[in-house]
Structure formats: structure tokens, C-alpha cells
C-alpha positions in Angstrom: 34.6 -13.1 122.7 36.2 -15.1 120.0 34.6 -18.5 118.2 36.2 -21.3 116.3 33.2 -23.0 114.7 34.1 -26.6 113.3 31.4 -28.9 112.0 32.1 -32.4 111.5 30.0 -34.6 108.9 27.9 -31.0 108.1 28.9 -27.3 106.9 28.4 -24.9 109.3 26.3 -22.4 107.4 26.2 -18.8 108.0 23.0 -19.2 110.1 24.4 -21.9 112.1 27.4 -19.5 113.1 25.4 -16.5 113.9 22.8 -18.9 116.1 26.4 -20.1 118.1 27.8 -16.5 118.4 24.2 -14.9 119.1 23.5 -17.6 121.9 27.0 -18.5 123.4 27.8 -14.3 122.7 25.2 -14.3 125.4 27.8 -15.6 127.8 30.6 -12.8 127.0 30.1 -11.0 130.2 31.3 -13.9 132.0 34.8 -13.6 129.9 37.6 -11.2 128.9 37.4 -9.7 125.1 40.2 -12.1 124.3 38.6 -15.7 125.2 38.0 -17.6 122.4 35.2 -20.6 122.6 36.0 -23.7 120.6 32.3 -25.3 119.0 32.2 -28.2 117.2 28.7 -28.9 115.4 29.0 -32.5 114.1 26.1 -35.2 112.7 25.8 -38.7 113.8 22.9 -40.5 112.1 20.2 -38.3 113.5 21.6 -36.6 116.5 22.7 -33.3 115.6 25.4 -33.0 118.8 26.9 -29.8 119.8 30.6 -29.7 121.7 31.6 -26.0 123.5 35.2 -25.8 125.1 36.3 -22.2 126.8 39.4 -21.9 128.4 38.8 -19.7 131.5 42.5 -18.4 133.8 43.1 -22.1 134.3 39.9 -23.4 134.2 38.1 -25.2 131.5 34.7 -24.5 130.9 32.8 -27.7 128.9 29.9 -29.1 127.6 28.1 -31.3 125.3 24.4 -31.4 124.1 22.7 -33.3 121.4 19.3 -33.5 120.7 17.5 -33.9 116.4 17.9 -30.9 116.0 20.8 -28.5 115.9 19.7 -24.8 116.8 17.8 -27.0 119.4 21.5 -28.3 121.1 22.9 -24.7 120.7 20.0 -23.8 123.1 20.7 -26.3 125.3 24.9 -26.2 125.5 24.4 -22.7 126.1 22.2 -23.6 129.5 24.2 -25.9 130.5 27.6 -23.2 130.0 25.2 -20.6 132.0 24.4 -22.6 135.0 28.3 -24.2 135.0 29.3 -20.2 135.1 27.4 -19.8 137.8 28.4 -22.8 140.2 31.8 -21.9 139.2 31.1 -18.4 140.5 29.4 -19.6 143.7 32.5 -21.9 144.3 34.8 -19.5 143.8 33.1 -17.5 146.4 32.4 -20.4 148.7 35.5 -22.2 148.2 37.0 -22.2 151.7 33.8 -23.1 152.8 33.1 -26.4 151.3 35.6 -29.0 151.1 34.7 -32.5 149.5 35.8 -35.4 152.0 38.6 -37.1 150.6 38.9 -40.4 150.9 42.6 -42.8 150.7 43.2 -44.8 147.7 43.4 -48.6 147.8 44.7 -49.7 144.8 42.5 -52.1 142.8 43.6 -55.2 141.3 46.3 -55.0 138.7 45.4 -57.5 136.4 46.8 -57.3 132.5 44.2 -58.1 129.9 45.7 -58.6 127.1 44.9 -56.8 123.9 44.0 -53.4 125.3 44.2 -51.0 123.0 44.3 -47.1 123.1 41.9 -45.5 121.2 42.1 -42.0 121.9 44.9 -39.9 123.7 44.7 -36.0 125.1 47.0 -33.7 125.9 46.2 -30.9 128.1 48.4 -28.2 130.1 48.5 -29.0 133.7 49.0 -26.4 136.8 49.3 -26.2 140.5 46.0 -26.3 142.4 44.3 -27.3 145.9 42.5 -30.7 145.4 39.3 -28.9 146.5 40.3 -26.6 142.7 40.3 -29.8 141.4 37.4 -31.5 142.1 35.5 -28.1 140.9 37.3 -28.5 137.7 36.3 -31.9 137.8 32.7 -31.2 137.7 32.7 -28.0 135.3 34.2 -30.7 133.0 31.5 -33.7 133.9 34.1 -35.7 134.5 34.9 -38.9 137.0 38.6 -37.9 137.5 40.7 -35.3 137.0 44.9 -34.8 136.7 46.7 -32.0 138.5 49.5 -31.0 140.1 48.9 -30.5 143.6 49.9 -27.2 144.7 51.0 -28.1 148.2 53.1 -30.9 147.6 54.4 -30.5 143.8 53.6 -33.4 143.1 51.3 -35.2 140.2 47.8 -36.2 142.1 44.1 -37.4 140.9 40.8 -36.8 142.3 37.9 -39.2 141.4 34.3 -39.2 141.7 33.0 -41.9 144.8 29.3 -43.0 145.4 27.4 -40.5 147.5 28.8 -37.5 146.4 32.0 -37.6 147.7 35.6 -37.3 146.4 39.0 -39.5 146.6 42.7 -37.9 146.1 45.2 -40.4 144.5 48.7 -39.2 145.8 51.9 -41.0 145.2 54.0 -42.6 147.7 57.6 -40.9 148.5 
């Protein structure tokens, strides 16, 4: 397993390196020789905040821990990585199993405030998948929605989070 250690607003030091490969390195047998794990360490007043992105065969593994102290978020983001490798395992293995009830869309109201302003963009490669693919890639990445291309229909499609655990698909109209 490969790192990319970037520290924002502090230098990673040697020992904070070797703490993210020892305790993330922990994780290798979940991934090919080849993966590479992206960390970010960065400061914010006191919270010492630790961001781990690993690209898995069209997955994204994700998460984001910040405590006071920093070897003390390493420890956590690396639980948090563990037990996410694990559901992601179980799903895997229990995907045709459980499916999330999806719900139809009705379309909110479209007003226009004005001033709305963009403050961050992403970009991010997008495949085919089941929505059921999705909405597990939706909670590896602790998200509320999630973009993809629906492998059934070819067609752009969103899943969202709803209130009692459940899941919505957005699909356009032909």
C-alpha cells in the first residue's frame, strides 16, 4: 500500500508519517500492493483533523476524524476505515439480499434565491452501477446523496438519504 501524506496549516513530521503508515498499513490486507491512500493531517484552531480517501475497484473508501490531538485522530480514522471495510465486505456478500426501498422523487419547490454562490466544486469519475451499489457507496462515503450512472438504464440517477433509514432514487424523465 502506497500514502500521499499532505498536512495543511502543520508539517507532517517523520513520526506523524510513520504513525499514518504503521496504523492505516494495518489495513493493507484489505487492498492490492498498488492502492494508494490519500491523508491529509490539517490544524484548525485546536482540532487536530485527520482526512483518509482510498480508492477501492470503483469504490471510494472515506473518512474524517478530529479530535486535540493528532496520533489521537489517526487512531480513530483508522477504526472508522476498519469497520467501513468490513460492512463493505458484508454487503458485498449480502448484496442481493438487502435492497433499500426506494422511494419516487417529488420535486421540491424551485425557488431562485438570489445571490447563491458556489463555494466549492468536485469532480469525480462516474461508472455504471445498481442503485442498491449506490446507496452502499453512499454510506462508505457518509454521505446524504450520491451521483451515478445507473447501470440498467444508462442513464445519470441520484440516491438520497430519507428519514427512517430508507433510500430515494432520482431518475430523469424520457
Amino acid at each position: 500500500m502506497k500514502f500521499v501524506v499532505i498536512g495543511k496549516n502543520i508539517d507532517v513530521t517523520p513520526g506523524l508519517k510513520a504513525s499514518v503508515e504503521d496504523k492505516i498499513g494495518k489495513l493493507s490486507k484489505y487492498f492490492d500492493e498498488d492502492t494508494t491512500a490519500h491523508v491529509t493531517l490539517s490544524v484548525v484552531r485546536e482540532e487536530q483533523k485527520v482526512e483518509v480517501t482510498i480508492p477501492v475497484k470503483g469504490t471510494i473508501i472515506r473518512s474524517e476524524q478530529s479530535s486535540s490531538d493528532m496520533y489521537v485522530s489517526i487512531d480513530l480514522v483508522e477504526e472508522i476505515i476498519e469497520r467501513q471495510l468490513k460492512k463493505y465486505r458484508n454487503k458485498i456478500i449480502d448484496r442481493h439480499q438487502a435492497a433499500g426501498e426506494l422511494a419516487d422523487y417529488a420535486p421540491a419547490d424551485e425557488a431562485e434565491e438570489e445571490g447563491i454562490k458556489i463555494v466549492r466544486s468536485k469532480k469525480f469519475e462516474i461508472k455504471p452501477m445498481y442503485p442498491e451499489d449506490a446507496c452502499m457507496q453512499m454510506d462508505l462515503l457518509g454521505h446524504n446523496f450520491f451521483v451515478f450512472i445507473n447501470a440498467e438504464t444508462d442513464q445519470v440517477n441520484v440516491v438520497y438519504k430519507r428519514k427512517g433509514d430508507t433510500y430515494g432514487l432520482i431518475e430523469p424523465e424520457v
